[in-house]
N, C-alpha and C positions, 0 to 999 in steps of 0.2 A: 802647716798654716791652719789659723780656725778661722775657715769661713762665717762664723757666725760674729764674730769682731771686724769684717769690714759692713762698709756705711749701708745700709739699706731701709726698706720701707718696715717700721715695727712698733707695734702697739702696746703687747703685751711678751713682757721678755721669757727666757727660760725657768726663772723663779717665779713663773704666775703675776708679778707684778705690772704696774701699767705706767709705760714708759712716754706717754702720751698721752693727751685726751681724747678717747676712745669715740669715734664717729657715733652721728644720732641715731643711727639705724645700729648700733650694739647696746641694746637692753639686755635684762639679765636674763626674757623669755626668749629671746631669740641666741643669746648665746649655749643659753640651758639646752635647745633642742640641737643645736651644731655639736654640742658636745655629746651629748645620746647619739646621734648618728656616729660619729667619730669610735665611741666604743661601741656601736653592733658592726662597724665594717671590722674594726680589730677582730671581735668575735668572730664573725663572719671568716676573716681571713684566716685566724688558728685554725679555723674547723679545716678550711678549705686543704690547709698543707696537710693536715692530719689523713685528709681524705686519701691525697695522692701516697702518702707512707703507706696505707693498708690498700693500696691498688685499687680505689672506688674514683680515681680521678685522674686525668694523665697529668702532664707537665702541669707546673700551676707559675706566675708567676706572684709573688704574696708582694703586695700594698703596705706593708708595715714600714711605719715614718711617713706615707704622704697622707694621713688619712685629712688632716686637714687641707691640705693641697685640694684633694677629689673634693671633699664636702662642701668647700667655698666652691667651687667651681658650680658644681650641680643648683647649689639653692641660688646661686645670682643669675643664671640665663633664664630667661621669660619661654613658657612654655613652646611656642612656635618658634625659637631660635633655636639651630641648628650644632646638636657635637659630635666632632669626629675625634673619638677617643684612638689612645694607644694600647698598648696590651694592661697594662697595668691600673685601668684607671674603673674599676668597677665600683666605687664609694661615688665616684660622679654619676657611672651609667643607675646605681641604686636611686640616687635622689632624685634623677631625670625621670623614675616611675621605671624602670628595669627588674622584673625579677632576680632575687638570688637565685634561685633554680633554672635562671636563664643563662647564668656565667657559670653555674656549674654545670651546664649541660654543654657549653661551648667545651671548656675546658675538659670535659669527660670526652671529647673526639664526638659530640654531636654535631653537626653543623647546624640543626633545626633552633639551636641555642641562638644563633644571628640573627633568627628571625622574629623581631619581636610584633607581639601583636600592639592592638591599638591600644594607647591609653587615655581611658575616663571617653572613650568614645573616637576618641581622636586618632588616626594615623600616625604613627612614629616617624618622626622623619631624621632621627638621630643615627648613623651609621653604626654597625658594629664593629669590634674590635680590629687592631691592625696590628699585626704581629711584625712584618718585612720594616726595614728602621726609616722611617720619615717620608715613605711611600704616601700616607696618610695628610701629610703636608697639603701632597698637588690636589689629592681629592678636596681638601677646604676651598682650596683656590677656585675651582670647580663651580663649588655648591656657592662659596660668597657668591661669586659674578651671576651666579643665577638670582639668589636673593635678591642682589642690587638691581638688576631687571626685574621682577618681579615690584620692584620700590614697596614693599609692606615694613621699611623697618627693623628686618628681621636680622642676625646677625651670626654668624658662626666663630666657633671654636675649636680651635684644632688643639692636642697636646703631644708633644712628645719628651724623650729625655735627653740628657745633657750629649749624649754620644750622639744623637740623632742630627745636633746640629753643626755637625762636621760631614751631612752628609751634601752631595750638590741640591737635591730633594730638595730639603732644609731652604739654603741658600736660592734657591730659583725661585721658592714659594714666596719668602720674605719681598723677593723684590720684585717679583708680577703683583704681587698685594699692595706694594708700594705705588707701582708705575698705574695701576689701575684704580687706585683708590678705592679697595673692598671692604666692606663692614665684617672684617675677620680680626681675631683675638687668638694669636700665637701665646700658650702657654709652655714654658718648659720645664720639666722636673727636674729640676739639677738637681740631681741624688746624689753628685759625686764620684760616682760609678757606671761607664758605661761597660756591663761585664765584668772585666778584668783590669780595667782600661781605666786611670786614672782622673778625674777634671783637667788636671793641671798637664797631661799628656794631651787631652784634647783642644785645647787652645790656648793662645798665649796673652789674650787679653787677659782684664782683671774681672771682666763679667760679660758673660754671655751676652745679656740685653746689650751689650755696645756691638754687635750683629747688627744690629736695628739702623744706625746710622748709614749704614753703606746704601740700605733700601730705601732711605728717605721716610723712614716710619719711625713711630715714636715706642721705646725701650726702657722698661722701669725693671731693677731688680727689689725684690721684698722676699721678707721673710717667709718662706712657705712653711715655717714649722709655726706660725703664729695666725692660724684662723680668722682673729679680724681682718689682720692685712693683707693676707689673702682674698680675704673676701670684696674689701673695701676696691682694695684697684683691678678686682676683676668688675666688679660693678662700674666705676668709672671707665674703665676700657669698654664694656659693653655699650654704655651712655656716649660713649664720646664716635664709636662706628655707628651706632644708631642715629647717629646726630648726620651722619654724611663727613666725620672728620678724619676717617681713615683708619687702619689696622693700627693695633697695639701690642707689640714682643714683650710679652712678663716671662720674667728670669722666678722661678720659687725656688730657694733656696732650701733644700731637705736632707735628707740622707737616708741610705736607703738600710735600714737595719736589717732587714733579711738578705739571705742569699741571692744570686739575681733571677733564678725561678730553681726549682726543686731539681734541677738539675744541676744546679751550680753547687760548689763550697769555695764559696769567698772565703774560708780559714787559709787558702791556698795561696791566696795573693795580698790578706785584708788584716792590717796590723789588729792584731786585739786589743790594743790600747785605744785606736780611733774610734773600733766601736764602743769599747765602754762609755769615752766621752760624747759621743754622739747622742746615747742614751740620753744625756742629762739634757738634751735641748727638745728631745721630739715632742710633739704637738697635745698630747689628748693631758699628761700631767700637769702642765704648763697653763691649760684653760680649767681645768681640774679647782689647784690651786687658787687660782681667779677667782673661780666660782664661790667658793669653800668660803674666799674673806672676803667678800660682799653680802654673804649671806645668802645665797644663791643656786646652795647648794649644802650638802649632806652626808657622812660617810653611812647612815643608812640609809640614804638615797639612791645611793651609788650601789651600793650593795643589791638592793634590789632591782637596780636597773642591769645591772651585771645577770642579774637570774633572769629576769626578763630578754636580754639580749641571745641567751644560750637556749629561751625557749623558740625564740622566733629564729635562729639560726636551725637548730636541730629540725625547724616545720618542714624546711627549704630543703633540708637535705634527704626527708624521707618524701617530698615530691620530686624529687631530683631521679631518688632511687628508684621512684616509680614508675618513672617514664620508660613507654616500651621501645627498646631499640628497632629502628627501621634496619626493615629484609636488607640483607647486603649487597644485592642486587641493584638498589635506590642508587647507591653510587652512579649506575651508568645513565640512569636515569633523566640528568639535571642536567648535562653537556651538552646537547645538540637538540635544535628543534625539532629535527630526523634525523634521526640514529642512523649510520652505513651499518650496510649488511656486517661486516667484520665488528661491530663494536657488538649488533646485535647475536652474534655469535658467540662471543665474549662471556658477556652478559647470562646464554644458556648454558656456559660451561659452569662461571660460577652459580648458578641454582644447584644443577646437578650435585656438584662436589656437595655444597650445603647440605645437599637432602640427604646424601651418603655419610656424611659425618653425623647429621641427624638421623639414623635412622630409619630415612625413607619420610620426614617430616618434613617440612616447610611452613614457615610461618606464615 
């Protein structure tokens, strides 16, 4: 079946064309810059797989096909609303003010990569990543009921993928969000693929967002390979909990053209027919195109924006390379506010061994 033939929210189709009257808030400058970010997360993300094939990164999972997904999501939340991302979603934590060298360092087995500092002065109050499947969900649930006490207005985002929402996680979140009336915005990435594991294996309705009905919360599917639309009803979603009117489940409809992290080959499970066709709908050509016939855009634009995006990727990765690793001992470190004697014992074995492998050195 092609997902992308049934009914949903869409502006601008897979030929670049505009299938719609494009919202007032899509100019040609504000589209011009969602499409620059869309190609330095692609950048961004070649490098990053490149990274883990030459052993400079562990597992990765690569963002290729949602870049429009992440990029609406990051420029529509107001700086003080709250995201709790999934693993996959580092083009939203980028535009949220996130270092690249801060997801490479996560995904390099740092953990100091979760920690992010303040940005423009300000304390980050966006969670880091979530890797365990829909875990992520109860913490939104969490943070909304604290916002909504708090009464500033403020609104959170959770996101996860289509596999996620066949978890109970999923399900309990949707309907505490409902029963309490939270200023939270359910996003899902239906990429199509949870793993190995087909959409059409994980549920038997016709669209995710028909979840939403059971919690008494309101459920829109749209195109998540089409950046306005994306953008458009995440901003309405956001407008509409900000208002006191309740959580909103968005269905983005994408697919996921990479493997499902550097450990996977989807060749194993993954017709090469669907992905070829899949190509033809994903996000960054499609607004490309747009651009190009409004005049809006440039292929020596592009071009140099292309050199430009590989010089600001490659900054990120030799301050990535930079960073000095923490003594391995830090491990025991972070666990207990007072260590037992047996962990503290622990602890002086691995030094010792350290020093012996290093030659009697210690960092």
């Amino acid at each position: 079946m092609n997902v992308q033939a049934l009914p949903m929210l869409r502006f601008i189709d897979h030929l670049g064309e505009a299938v719609e009257q494009l919202p007032a808030w899509a100019d040609a400058t504000t589209l011009t810059q969602f499409y620059q970010d869309m190609v330095l997360s692609r950048t961004y993300d070649n490098k990053a797989v490149a990274l883990q094939r030459t052993g400079k990164l562990g597992t990765y999972p690569s963002h290729l096909g949602s870049e429009a997904y992440g990029i609406a999501i990051g420029h529509a939340m107001h700086d003080k609303d709250v995201f709790i991302p999934y693993y996959r979603d580092m083009p939203a934590m980028w535009v949220r003010g996130i270092p690249m060298e801060k997801n490479l360092q996560y995904w390099g087995g740092d953990e100091r990569g979760s920690d992010f500092d303040p940005i423009d002065g300000q304390p980050c109050r966006d969670l880091p990543f979530c890797v365990p499947i829909a875990t992520q969900c109860t913490h939104a649930v969490g943070v909304a009921s604290a916002l909504k006490i708090e009464g500033n207005h403020q609104v959170a985002i959770v996101t996860c993928g289509d596999g996620a929402t066949s978890k109970g996680d999923f399900l309990e979140s949707i309907n505490c969000a409902g029963a309490w009336n939270l200023p939270l915005v359910f996003v899902v990435n239906n990429n199509q693929w949870a793993i190995s594991v087909p959409r059409e294996l994980q549920c038997a309705a016709d669209f995710l967002s028909e979840k939403a009905k059971g919690a008494g919360i309101k459920g829109i599917t749209v195109d998540g390979n089409d950046i306005v639309a994306m953008h458009d009803v995440t901003l309405s979603a956001l407008d509409r909990a900000r208002r006191g009117k309740g959580p909103t489940l968005i269905e983005a409809i994408s697919y996921r053209l990479s493997d499902h992290t550097t450990a996977d080959d989807a060749t194993r499970y993954r017709p090469a027919q669907e992905l070829e066709t899949a190509w033809k709908y994903e996000p960054i050509s499609r607004l490309r195109t747009y651009l190009i016939q409004i005049n809006a855009w440039s292929d020596a634009q592009d071009e140099a924006w292309q050199q430009e995006c590989k010089q600001q990727v490659e900054k990120a990765v030799e301050n990535y390379l930079a960073i000095v690793p923490q003594a391995p001992e830090s491990a025991f470190d972070y666990l207990y506010e007072s260590a037992p004697a047996e962990l503290n014992q622990q602890r002086d074995e691995l030094i010792n061994k350290v020093m012996r492998m290093q030659g009697g050195h210690h960092g």
